[in-house]
N, C-alpha and C positions, 0 to 999 in steps of 0.2 A: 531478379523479377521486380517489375513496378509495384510500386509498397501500395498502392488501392486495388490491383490485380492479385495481388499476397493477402490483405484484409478481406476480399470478397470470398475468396477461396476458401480461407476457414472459414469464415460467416459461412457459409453455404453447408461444410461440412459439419459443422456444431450446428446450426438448426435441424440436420438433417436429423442425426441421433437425437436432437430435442423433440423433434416432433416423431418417432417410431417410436419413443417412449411417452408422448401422450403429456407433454411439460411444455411450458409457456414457460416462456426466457421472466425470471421474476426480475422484478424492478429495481431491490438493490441488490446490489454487487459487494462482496468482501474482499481484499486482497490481504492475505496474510504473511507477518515479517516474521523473521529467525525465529525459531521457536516458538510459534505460535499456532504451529500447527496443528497441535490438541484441539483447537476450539471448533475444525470442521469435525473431529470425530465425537461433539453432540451433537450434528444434527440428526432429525429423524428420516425415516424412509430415503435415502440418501443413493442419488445417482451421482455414481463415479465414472469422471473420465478420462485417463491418460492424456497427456499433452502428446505422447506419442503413439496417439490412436489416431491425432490430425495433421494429415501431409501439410508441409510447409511452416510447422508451427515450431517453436524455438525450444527444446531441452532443459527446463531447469537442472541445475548442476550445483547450487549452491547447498552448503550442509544445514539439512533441517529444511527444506524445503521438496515436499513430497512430489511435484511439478503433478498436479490433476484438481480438475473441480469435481466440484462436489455440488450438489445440487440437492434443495430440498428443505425442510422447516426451522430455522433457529428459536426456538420457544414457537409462537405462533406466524413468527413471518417466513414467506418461504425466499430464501437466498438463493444463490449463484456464488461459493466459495472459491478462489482460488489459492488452494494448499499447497504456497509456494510459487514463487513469483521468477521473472527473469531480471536481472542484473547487466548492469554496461560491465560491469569487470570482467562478465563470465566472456567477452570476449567478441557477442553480439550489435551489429548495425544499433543504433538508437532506434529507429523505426521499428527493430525488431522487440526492445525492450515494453515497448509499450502500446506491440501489437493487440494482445489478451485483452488490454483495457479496449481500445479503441473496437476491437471486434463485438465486447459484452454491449457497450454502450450503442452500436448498430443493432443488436440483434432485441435493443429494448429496456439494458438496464438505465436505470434515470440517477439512480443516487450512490454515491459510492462510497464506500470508507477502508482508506487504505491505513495497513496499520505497521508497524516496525519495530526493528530492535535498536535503540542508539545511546548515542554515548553521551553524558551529562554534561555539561558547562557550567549551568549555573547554578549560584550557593544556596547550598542548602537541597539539593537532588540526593538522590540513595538510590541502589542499585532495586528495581522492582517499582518503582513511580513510576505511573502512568500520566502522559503528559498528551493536552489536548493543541493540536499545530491547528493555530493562527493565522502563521504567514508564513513563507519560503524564500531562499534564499538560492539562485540558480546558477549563481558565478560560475559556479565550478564545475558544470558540468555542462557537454554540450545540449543545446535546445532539439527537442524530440521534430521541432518546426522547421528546422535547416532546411533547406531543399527546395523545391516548386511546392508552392501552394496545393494542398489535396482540398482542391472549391469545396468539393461533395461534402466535406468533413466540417471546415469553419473558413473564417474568416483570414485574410493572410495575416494582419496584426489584430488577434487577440486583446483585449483587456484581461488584464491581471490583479485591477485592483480587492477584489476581493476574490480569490480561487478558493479556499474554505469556507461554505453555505453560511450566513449566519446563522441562519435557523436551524441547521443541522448543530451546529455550535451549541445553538442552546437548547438542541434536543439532549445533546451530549451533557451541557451541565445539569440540567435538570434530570437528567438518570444517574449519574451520579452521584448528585445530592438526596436522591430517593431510597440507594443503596448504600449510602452512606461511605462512599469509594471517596478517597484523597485524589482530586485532577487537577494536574497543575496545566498550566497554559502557557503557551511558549513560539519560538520560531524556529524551524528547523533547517538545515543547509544539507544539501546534499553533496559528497566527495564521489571520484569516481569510484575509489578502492581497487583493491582490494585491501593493501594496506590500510593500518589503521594511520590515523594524522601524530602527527608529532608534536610535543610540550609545546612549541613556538608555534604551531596550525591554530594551536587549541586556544592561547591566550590572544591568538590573531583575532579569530572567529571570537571570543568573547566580547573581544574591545570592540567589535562591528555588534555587540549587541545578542549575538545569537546565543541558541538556549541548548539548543541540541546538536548533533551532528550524527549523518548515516550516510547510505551507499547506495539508496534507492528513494521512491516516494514521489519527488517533487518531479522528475518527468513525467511519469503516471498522471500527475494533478495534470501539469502543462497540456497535456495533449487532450484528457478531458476536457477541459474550460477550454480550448480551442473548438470543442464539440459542441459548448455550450449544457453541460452535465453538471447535477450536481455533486458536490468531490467537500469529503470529511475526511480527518486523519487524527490517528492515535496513537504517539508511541509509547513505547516500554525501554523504561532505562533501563539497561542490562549492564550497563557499566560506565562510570566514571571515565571521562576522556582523559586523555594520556597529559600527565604534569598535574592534574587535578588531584590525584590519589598517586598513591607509590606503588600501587600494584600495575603489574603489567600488563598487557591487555593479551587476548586469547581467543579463539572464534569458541570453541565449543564452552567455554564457561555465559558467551552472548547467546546460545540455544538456549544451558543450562536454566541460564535469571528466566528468559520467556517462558520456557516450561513453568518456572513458580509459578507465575502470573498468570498462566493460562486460566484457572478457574475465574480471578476478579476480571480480565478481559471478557470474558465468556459472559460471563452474568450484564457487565457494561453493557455490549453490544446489545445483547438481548434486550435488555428494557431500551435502547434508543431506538434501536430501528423499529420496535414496538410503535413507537411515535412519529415515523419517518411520514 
């Protein structure tokens, strides 16, 4: 199916239940990473919607990731959750990865903050740091932009120099610094996965600078800021990357670290987008 004929189709079907339910698409948008998916079950009066309530729409299948939005108030703002995201390892077109985003941002959300589980680099990281992305790193994955230009959507070559809002940045530190949260700041790379990277990926990626490393994220950004959206992102180190520590890496122990941190995510989020 042509991927603007795929995006209008669910845009069409999620307004649809947005509006029988009496809800305006709110403004920001959350995308939540491994184990993070505690933080949509504070919101209040809370509309749930299967991903497989909407023809044409991709299955999340990764663990810890509930694949449904949730819709409804984080402290006083009212969000658009996605509890659980879709993944290129799970086996999905790219267009399809970062259909969800591109559909939210049509139907009206303006700011977004994508958030994830990843693995540390640099010294002096612990497993449960929350770390505010700066910048991105795309090598390694293919560009969500491949293909014929979608006009309707952006521009055929994008600017990238700044994909993380400033001001979203320093809404971020400034909530932070209020609740007294440790943020560190950083750059992040995304691999394809599933696999984790290996001792030699990880001192690669170091020596290029970078801070973190995961499986998702920076396509999401990319095809936002092709939309012209504003795009924030937060991760949670759930574990030291591989050569960094001697422990071996594990998917259900990268749920397990995000579950901790669900409350100090939680409370974050809350006072930034307060401020959005």
């Amino acid at each position: 199916m042509d991927v603007l004929i795929k995006i209008k189709s669910v845009e069409a079907e999620l307004k649809t239940i947005l509006d029988k339910n009496n809800i305006s698409m709110p403004e920001t948008a959350i995308v939540l990473g491994s184990g993070l998916s505690d933080v949509a079950d504070t919101i209040t009066n809370p509309l749930v919607i299967s991903y497989d309530e909407l023809a044409d729409f991709p299955v999340a299948t990764a663990p810890g990731h509930k694949g449904r939005f949730v819709i409804g108030k984080l402290g006083d703002t009212p969000v658009i959750i996605m509890q659980g995201r879709i993944h290129y390892y799970e086996g999905y077109p790219m267009t399809d990865v970062v259909l969800p985003v591109r559909v939210l941002a049509r139907l009206g959300a303006k700011n977004f903050v994508l958030t994830n589980a990843v693995g540390g680099l640099a010294d002096g990281m612990r497993e449960g740091d929350l770390m505010l992305i700066t910048d991105h790193i795309s090598t390694f994955v293919p560009s969500p932009l491949i293909g014929s230009n979608i006009d309707e959507l952006g521009l055929r070559f994008p600017d990238m120099t700044h994909v993380y809002d400033q001001e979203l940045q320093d809404t971020f530190r400034a909530a932070a610094g209020k609740l007294d949260i440790s943020l560190r700041e950083g750059v992040y790379a995304q691999f394809t996965g599933p696999q984790f990277e290996t001792p030699t990926e990880i001192q690669l990626m170091k020596n290029l600078g970078i801070d973190v490393v995961g499986m998702s994220t920076v396509v999401e950004a990319i095809a936002l800021r092709h939309m012209d959206i504003r795009v924030s992102g937060v991760s949670c180190i759930t574990n030291l990357a591989a050569g960094i520590s001697d422990e071996l890496l594990c998917g259900s122990d990268v749920v397990d670290v995000g579950k901790e941190v669900g409350p100090t995510m939680t409370a974050l989020l809350k006072e930034a987008i307060n401020n959005f």
